[in-house]
Residue, then its C-alpha position, 0 to 999 in steps of 0.5 A: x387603862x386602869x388595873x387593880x394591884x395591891x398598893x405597895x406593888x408601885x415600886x417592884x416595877x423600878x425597883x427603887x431606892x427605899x424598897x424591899x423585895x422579901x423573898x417568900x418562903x412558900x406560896x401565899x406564905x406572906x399573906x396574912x389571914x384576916x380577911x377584909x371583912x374582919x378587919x373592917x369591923x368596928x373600924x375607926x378612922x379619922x384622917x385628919x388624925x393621920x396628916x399629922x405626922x410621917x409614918x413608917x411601916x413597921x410590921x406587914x403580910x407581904x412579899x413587898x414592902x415600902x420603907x421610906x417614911x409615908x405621909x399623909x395629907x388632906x387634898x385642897x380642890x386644887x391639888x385634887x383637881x389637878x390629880x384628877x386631871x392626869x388620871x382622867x386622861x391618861x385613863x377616861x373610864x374614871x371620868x365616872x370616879x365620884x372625886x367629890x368623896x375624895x378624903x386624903x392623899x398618901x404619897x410612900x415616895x417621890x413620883x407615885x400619890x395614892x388619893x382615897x376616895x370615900x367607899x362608903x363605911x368607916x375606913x373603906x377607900x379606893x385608892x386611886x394611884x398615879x406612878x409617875x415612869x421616872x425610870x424611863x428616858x426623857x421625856x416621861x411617858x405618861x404616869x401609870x394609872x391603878x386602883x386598890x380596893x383598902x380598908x384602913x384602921x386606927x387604934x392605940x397611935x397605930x395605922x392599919x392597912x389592907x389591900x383586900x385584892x390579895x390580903x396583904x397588909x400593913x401595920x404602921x407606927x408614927x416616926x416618933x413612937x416607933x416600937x423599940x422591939x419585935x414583940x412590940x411590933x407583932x402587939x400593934x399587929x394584934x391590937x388592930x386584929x391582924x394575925x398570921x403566923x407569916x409577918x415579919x417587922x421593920x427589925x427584920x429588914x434591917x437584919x436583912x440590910x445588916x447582913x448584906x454589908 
């Protein structure tokens, strides 16, 4: 069986290492307000731009957050075909998935690979993701199978991404041209036409971190 979620959801069901939980302060309260279709125009996306470097989330509309370093990577037909073969049967309805228009793999942690199959339009995807259940005894289940509906966006060295079933959405930076402060944060956010009076940045979760030793 295969559900749809928003994609940094992955890890809330372990709660690992590497993953914040943000308390939200009313309903919705975290989501940003630019909708799919805005955020999609205009778009510009180059994978190969992407594999180059580790990237981090540094400003994001969500209750959830990934903050280890993501990386990207272009799929050979081997890797591809050996993801293809876990997902097909652990769930036989993407048999019919068209893995051809498969472009790039992101992996946020160890257990879980998120491939983006081409939807069509300049930074369109569905993200197919594959949780491996390392929480569990010995011996693993079989990895948990979703999908995402994402649009994705590159401009000025910053990468956006959003999960159009809920609007949550994600600003990242490469590790080696990280914004040095707040206002720099909410600049990349606006310069890739992502607003909301409800983001928060990675300076926030290390006050959160702070404040918790």
């Amino acid at each position: 069986m295969v559900m749809k979620f928003w994609i940094f959801e992955i890890a809330v069901l372990y709660a690992l290492d590497g993953f914040e939980w943000i308390e939200p302060t009313r309903a919705y309260s975290s989501h940003n307000v630019t909708t799919c279709e805005e955020f999609e125009r205009d778009a510009q996306f180059r994978p190969k731009d992407i594999v180059k470097f580790a990237w981090k989330i540094i400003y994001f509309w969500s209750d959830t957050v990934e903050t280890n370093p993501i990386i990207f990577s272009l799929l050979d037909s081997k890797r591809l075909e050996n993801f293809k073969v876990v997902v097909e049967t652990v769930a036989p309805e993407l048999r019919h998935m068209e893995w051809y228009k498969a472009m790039f793999m992101m992996v946020p942690r160890p257990g879980v690979q998120v491939v983006f199959v081409d939807g069509g339009t300049p930074g369109a995807f569905r993200g197919v993701v594959k949780i491996e259940q390392r929480d569990k005894p010995r011996p693993y289940p079989q990895p948990l199978i979703k999908l995402a509906d994402v649009r994705m966006k590159q401009k000025g060295g910053y990468l956006g991404m959003m999960c159009c079933e809920d609007l949550t959405a994600f600003v990242m930076a490469s590790l080696d041209n990280l914004p040095a402060t707040e206002e720099e944060c909410k600049a990349a956010a606006a310069l890739l036409d992502l607003k909301g009076p409800d983001g928060r940045s990675y300076f926030y979760l290390k006050n959160i971190t702070r404040n918790e030793l």
